[in-house]
C-alpha positions in Angstrom: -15.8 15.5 113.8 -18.7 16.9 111.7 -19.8 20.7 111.9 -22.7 19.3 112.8 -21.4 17.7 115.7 -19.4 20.6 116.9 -22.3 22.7 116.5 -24.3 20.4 118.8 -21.2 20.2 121.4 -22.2 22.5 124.8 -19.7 25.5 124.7 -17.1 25.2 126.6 -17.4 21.8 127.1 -14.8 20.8 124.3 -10.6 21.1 123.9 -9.7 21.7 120.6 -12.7 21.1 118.8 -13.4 17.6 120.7 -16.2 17.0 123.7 -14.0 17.2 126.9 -14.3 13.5 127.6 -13.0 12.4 124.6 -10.1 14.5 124.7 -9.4 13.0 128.6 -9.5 9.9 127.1 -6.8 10.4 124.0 -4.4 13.0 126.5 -3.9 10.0 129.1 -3.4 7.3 126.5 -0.7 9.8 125.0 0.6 10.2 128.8 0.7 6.0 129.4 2.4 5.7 126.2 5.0 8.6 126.9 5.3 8.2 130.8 7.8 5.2 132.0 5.1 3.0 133.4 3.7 2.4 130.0 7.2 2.0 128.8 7.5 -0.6 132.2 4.5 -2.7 130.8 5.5 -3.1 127.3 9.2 -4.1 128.6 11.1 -1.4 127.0 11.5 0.8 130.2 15.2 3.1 130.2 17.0 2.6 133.1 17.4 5.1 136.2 20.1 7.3 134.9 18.7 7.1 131.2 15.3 8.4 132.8 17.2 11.7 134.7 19.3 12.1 130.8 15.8 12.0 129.4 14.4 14.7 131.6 17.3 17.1 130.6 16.8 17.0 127.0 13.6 17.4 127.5 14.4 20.7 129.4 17.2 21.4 126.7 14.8 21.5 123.9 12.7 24.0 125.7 15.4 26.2 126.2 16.5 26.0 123.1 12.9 26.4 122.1 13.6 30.3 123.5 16.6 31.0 121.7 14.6 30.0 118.5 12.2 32.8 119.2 13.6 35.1 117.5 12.8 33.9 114.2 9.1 34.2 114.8 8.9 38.1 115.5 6.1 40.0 114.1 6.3 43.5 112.6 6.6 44.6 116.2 9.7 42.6 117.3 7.5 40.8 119.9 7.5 36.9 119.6 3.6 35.0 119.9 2.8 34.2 123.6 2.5 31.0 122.3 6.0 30.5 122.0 6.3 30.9 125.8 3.4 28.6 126.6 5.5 25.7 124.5 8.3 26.1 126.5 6.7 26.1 129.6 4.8 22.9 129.0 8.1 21.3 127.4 10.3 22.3 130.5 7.1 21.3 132.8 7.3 18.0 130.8 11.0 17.5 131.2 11.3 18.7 135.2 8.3 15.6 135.4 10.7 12.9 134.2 13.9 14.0 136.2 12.6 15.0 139.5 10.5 11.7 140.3 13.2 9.7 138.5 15.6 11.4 140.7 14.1 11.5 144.3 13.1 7.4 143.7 17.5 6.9 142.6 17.9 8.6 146.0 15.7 7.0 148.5 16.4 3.7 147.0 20.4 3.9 147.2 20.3 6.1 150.3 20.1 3.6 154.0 16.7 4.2 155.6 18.5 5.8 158.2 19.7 8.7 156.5 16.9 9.1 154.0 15.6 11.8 154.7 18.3 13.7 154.8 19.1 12.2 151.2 15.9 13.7 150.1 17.4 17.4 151.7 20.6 16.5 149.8 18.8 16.5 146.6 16.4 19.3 147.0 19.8 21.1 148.2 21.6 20.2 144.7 18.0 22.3 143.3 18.9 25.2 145.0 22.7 24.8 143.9 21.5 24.6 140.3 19.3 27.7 140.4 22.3 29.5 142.3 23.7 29.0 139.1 21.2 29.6 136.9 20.8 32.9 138.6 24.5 33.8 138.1 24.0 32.4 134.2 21.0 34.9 134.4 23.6 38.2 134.4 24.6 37.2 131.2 21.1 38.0 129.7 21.8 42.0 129.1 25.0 41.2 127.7 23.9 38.3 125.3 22.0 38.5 122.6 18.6 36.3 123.5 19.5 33.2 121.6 22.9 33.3 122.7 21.3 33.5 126.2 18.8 30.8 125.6 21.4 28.4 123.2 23.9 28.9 126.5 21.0 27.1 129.0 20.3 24.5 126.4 24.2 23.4 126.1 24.1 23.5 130.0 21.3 21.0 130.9 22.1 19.5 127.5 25.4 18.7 128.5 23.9 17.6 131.7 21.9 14.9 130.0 24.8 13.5 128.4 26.7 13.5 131.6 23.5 11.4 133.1 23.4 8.9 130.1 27.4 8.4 129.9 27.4 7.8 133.8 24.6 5.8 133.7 26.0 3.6 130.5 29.3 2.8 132.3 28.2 1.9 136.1 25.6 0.0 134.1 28.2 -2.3 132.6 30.4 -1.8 135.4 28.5 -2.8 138.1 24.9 -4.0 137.4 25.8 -5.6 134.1 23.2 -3.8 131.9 21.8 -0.3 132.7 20.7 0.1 135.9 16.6 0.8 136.3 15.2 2.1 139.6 14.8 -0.9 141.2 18.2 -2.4 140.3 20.2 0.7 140.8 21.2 -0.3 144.9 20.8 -3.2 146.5 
């Protein structure tokens, strides 16, 4: 864009620079390239456990992004608000590929019968997990903050793998090939 141009844009009608529209347009082509129905219609979508592996290395790198924080302190020891805005869109970003991914594995293997109470299982495994994540919490006075942060990352990190591994072998094991959403159950 031309300083012309941006000078003739209406403030506060722009995102970075850009008239709002056009940056509308170029965030949802990023988002149907990225999100797994673009991935469906160019035949390369990952299949139903890859997609909830996906979602925690997404959340990994976040946290991970916080334990790196400490390496951008200013004079002051306080870290750019930025930093904390990355992290919340990245976690954001991963907690929107595992939870869809996630509730659609469960109400497709669960009977109809007992689906909603599927659906309480699940949201009960969330509170489980932040249970958890409250008792890994304690640690944060007696950690340093990357050790803190690093410690979350290996968690969900480790959770990923445990999601791709799973996924790889009942794949082969059962489905012959990875298992997608609407192949996972009969």
């Amino acid at each position: 864009m031309t300083a012309a141009a941006i000078a003739r844009a209406p403030r506060g009608r722009t995102i970075f620079g850009h008239p709002r529209g056009l940056a509308v347009l170029a965030l949802t082509e990023l988002r149907d390239r990225i999100s797994f129905h673009g991935m469906q219609d160019r035949g390369v979508e990952p299949g139903a456990f890859t997609k909830l592996a996906i979602g925690c290395l997404i959340f990994a790198v976040g946290t991970a992004w916080l334990g790196a924080a400490g390496l951008v302190v200013d004079a002051s020891g306080r870290t750019p608000l930025l930093w904390a805005v990355v992290f919340h869109g990245v976690s954001n970003l991963g907690w929107l590929y595992f939870a869809p991914s996630a509730t659609a594995l469960f109400t497709r293997c669960a009977p109809r019968s007992v689906n909603g109470l599927m659906i309480g299982v699940l949201s009960l495994s969330v509170t489980v997990g932040s249970l958890i994540s409250g008792r890994l919490g304690g640690l944060y006075e007696s950690l340093d903050s990357a050790a803190f942060w690093l410690l979350h990352a290996a968690v969900v990190g480790v959770g990923g793998v445990l999601f791709w591994v799973i996924g790889k072998s009942l794949g082969a094991r059962y489905f012959g090939a990875a298992p997608t959403l609407a192949t996972a159950c009969p």
